[in-house]
C-alpha positions as CSV (number, residue, x, y, z in Angstrom):
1,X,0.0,0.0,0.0
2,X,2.9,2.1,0.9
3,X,4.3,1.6,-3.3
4,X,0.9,2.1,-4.5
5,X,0.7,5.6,-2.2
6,X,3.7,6.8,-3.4
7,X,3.3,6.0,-7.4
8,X,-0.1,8.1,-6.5
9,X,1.3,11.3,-5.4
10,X,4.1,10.7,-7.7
11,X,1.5,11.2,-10.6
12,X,0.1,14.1,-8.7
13,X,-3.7,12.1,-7.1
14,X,-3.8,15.3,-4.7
15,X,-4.2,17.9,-7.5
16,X,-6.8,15.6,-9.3
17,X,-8.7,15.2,-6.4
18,X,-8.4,18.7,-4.9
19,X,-9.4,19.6,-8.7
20,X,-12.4,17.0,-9.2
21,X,-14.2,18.8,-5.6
22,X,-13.8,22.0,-7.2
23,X,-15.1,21.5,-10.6
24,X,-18.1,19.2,-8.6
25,X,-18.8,22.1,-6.3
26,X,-18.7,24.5,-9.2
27,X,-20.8,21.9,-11.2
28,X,-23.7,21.9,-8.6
29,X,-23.7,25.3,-8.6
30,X,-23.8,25.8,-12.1
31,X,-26.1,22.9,-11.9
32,X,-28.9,25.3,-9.4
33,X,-28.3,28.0,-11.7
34,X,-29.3,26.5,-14.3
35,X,-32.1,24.5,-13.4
36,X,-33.6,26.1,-10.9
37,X,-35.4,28.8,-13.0
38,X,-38.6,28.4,-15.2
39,X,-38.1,25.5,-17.4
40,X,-35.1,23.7,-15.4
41,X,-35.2,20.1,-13.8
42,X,-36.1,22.1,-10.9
43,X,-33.0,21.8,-8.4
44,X,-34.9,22.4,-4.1
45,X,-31.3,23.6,-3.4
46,X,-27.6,24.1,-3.7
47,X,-27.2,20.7,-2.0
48,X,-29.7,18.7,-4.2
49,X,-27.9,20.3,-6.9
50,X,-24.6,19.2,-5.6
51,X,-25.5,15.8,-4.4
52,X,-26.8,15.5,-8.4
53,X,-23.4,16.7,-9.8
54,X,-21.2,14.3,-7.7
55,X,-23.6,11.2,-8.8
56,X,-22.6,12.2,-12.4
57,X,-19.2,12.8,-11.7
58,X,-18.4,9.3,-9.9
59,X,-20.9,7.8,-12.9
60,X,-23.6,6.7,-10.7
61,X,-26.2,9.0,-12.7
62,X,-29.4,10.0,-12.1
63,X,-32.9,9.3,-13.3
64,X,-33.2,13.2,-13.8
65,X,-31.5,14.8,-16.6
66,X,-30.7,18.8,-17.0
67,X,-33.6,20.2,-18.9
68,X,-32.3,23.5,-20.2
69,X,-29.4,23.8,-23.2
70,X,-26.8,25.0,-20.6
71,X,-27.5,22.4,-18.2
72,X,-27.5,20.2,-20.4
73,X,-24.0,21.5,-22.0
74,X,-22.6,21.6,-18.2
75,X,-23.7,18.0,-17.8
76,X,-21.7,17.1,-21.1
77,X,-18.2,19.0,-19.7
78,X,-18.7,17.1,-16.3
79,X,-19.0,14.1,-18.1
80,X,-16.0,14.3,-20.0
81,X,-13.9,15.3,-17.1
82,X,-15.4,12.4,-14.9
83,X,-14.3,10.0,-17.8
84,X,-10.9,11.8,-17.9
85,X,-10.3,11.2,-14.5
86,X,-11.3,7.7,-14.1
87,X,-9.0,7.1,-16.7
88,X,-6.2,9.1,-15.3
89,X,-6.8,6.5,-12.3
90,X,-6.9,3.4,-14.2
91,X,-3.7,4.4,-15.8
92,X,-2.0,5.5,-12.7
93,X,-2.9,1.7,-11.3
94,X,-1.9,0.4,-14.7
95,X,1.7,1.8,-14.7
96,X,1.9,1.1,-10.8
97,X,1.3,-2.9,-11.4
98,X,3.7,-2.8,-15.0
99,X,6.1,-1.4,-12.6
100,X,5.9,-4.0,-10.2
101,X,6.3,-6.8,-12.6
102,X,9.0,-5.2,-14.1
103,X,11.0,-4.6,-10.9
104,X,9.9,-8.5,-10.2
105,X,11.4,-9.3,-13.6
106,X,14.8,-7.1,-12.6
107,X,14.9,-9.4,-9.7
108,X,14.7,-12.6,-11.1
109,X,17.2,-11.4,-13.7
110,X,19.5,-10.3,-11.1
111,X,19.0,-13.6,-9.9
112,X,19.8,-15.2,-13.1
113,X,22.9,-13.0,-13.6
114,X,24.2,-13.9,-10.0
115,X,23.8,-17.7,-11.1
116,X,25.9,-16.9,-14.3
117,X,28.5,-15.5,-12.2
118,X,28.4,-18.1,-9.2
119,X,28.5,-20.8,-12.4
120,X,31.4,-19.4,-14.2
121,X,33.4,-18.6,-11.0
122,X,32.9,-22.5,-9.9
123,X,34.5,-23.7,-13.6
124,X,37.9,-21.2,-12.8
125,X,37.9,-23.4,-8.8
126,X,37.5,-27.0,-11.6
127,X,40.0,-25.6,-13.5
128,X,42.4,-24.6,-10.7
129,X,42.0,-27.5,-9.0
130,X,42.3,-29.5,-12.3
131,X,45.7,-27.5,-12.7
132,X,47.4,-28.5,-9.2
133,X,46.0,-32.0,-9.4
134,X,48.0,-32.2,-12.8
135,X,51.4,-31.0,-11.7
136,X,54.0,-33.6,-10.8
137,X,54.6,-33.9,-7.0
Protein backbone atom coordinates (compact mmCIF):
# COMPACT_ATOMS: atom_id res chain seq x y z
CA UNK A 1 0.00 0.00 0.00
CA UNK A 2 2.94 2.12 0.88
CA UNK A 3 4.31 1.61 -3.27
CA UNK A 4 0.92 2.09 -4.46
CA UNK A 5 0.67 5.65 -2.21
CA UNK A 6 3.74 6.81 -3.44
CA UNK A 7 3.31 6.00 -7.45
CA UNK A 8 -0.12 8.07 -6.51
CA UNK A 9 1.33 11.30 -5.42
CA UNK A 10 4.10 10.68 -7.75
CA UNK A 11 1.51 11.25 -10.63
CA UNK A 12 0.05 14.12 -8.69
CA UNK A 13 -3.75 12.10 -7.10
CA UNK A 14 -3.83 15.26 -4.72
CA UNK A 15 -4.19 17.87 -7.53
CA UNK A 16 -6.83 15.56 -9.29
CA UNK A 17 -8.71 15.18 -6.36
CA UNK A 18 -8.42 18.74 -4.89
CA UNK A 19 -9.44 19.61 -8.71
CA UNK A 20 -12.42 17.03 -9.17
CA UNK A 21 -14.17 18.78 -5.64
CA UNK A 22 -13.85 22.01 -7.19
CA UNK A 23 -15.10 21.47 -10.58
CA UNK A 24 -18.11 19.18 -8.60
CA UNK A 25 -18.78 22.15 -6.30
CA UNK A 26 -18.66 24.47 -9.22
CA UNK A 27 -20.84 21.89 -11.16
CA UNK A 28 -23.71 21.85 -8.57
CA UNK A 29 -23.70 25.31 -8.60
CA UNK A 30 -23.78 25.77 -12.06
CA UNK A 31 -26.05 22.91 -11.87
CA UNK A 32 -28.94 25.27 -9.41
CA UNK A 33 -28.29 27.97 -11.70
CA UNK A 34 -29.32 26.49 -14.32
CA UNK A 35 -32.08 24.48 -13.41
CA UNK A 36 -33.63 26.13 -10.94
CA UNK A 37 -35.41 28.75 -12.99
CA UNK A 38 -38.56 28.37 -15.25
CA UNK A 39 -38.14 25.53 -17.39
CA UNK A 40 -35.06 23.67 -15.43
CA UNK A 41 -35.17 20.15 -13.75
CA UNK A 42 -36.06 22.13 -10.87
CA UNK A 43 -32.96 21.75 -8.39
CA UNK A 44 -34.87 22.37 -4.06
CA UNK A 45 -31.29 23.64 -3.38
CA UNK A 46 -27.61 24.05 -3.74
CA UNK A 47 -27.16 20.70 -2.02
CA UNK A 48 -29.66 18.73 -4.24
CA UNK A 49 -27.91 20.30 -6.92
CA UNK A 50 -24.59 19.23 -5.61
CA UNK A 51 -25.50 15.79 -4.41
CA UNK A 52 -26.77 15.45 -8.39
CA UNK A 53 -23.44 16.68 -9.77
CA UNK A 54 -21.17 14.31 -7.69
CA UNK A 55 -23.63 11.24 -8.80
CA UNK A 56 -22.65 12.20 -12.38
CA UNK A 57 -19.23 12.76 -11.65
CA UNK A 58 -18.43 9.30 -9.92
CA UNK A 59 -20.94 7.83 -12.93
CA UNK A 60 -23.61 6.69 -10.74
CA UNK A 61 -26.21 8.99 -12.72
CA UNK A 62 -29.42 10.04 -12.07
CA UNK A 63 -32.91 9.32 -13.33
CA UNK A 64 -33.21 13.18 -13.76
CA UNK A 65 -31.48 14.83 -16.56
CA UNK A 66 -30.73 18.82 -17.02
CA UNK A 67 -33.61 20.19 -18.90
CA UNK A 68 -32.27 23.49 -20.17
CA UNK A 69 -29.39 23.84 -23.21
CA UNK A 70 -26.75 25.03 -20.57
CA UNK A 71 -27.49 22.37 -18.21
CA UNK A 72 -27.46 20.15 -20.38
CA UNK A 73 -24.04 21.54 -22.05
CA UNK A 74 -22.61 21.58 -18.21
CA UNK A 75 -23.72 17.99 -17.79
CA UNK A 76 -21.66 17.06 -21.07
CA UNK A 77 -18.24 19.02 -19.65
CA UNK A 78 -18.75 17.13 -16.34
CA UNK A 79 -18.95 14.14 -18.06
CA UNK A 80 -15.96 14.33 -20.05
CA UNK A 81 -13.95 15.30 -17.11
CA UNK A 82 -15.44 12.36 -14.88
CA UNK A 83 -14.33 10.04 -17.83
CA UNK A 84 -10.87 11.75 -17.91
CA UNK A 85 -10.27 11.19 -14.52
CA UNK A 86 -11.26 7.69 -14.13
CA UNK A 87 -9.03 7.13 -16.65
CA UNK A 88 -6.18 9.13 -15.34
CA UNK A 89 -6.76 6.51 -12.26
CA UNK A 90 -6.86 3.37 -14.23
CA UNK A 91 -3.68 4.44 -15.81
CA UNK A 92 -1.96 5.53 -12.69
CA UNK A 93 -2.87 1.65 -11.28
CA UNK A 94 -1.89 0.37 -14.66
CA UNK A 95 1.68 1.81 -14.72
CA UNK A 96 1.89 1.10 -10.78
CA UNK A 97 1.30 -2.87 -11.44
CA UNK A 98 3.65 -2.82 -14.99
CA UNK A 99 6.09 -1.44 -12.63
CA UNK A 100 5.87 -3.96 -10.23
CA UNK A 101 6.32 -6.84 -12.58
CA UNK A 102 9.03 -5.16 -14.14
CA UNK A 103 11.00 -4.65 -10.94
CA UNK A 104 9.92 -8.53 -10.22
CA UNK A 105 11.35 -9.34 -13.64
CA UNK A 106 14.77 -7.07 -12.55
CA UNK A 107 14.92 -9.39 -9.66
CA UNK A 108 14.67 -12.62 -11.09
CA UNK A 109 17.15 -11.36 -13.74
CA UNK A 110 19.52 -10.27 -11.07
CA UNK A 111 19.00 -13.56 -9.93
CA UNK A 112 19.83 -15.23 -13.11
CA UNK A 113 22.90 -13.04 -13.61
CA UNK A 114 24.16 -13.93 -10.00
CA UNK A 115 23.77 -17.73 -11.09
CA UNK A 116 25.94 -16.92 -14.34
CA UNK A 117 28.47 -15.52 -12.23
CA UNK A 118 28.36 -18.15 -9.18
CA UNK A 119 28.52 -20.82 -12.40
CA UNK A 120 31.40 -19.39 -14.19
CA UNK A 121 33.38 -18.64 -10.96
CA UNK A 122 32.93 -22.54 -9.92
CA UNK A 123 34.49 -23.75 -13.65
CA UNK A 124 37.90 -21.24 -12.78
CA UNK A 125 37.88 -23.36 -8.81
CA UNK A 126 37.53 -27.02 -11.57
CA UNK A 127 40.01 -25.57 -13.51
CA UNK A 128 42.36 -24.63 -10.69
CA UNK A 129 42.04 -27.52 -9.02
CA UNK A 130 42.30 -29.45 -12.33
CA UNK A 131 45.67 -27.51 -12.69
CA UNK A 132 47.38 -28.47 -9.24
CA UNK A 133 46.04 -31.95 -9.39
CA UNK A 134 47.96 -32.22 -12.78
CA UNK A 135 51.44 -30.99 -11.73
CA UNK A 136 54.03 -33.64 -10.78
CA UNK A 137 54.59 -33.94 -6.97
Amino acid sequence: MKALGKTMNRRGLGYVALLTLLVVFAGGAGMYAFESGPGGQGFSGYLEALWWTAMLVTTMGSADWPLTGEGRLLTLLLSIYAVGVFGYLAGSLASFFIGQDAAEAERRQASAQNLRELRAEIAALRRELDAKHDQPK
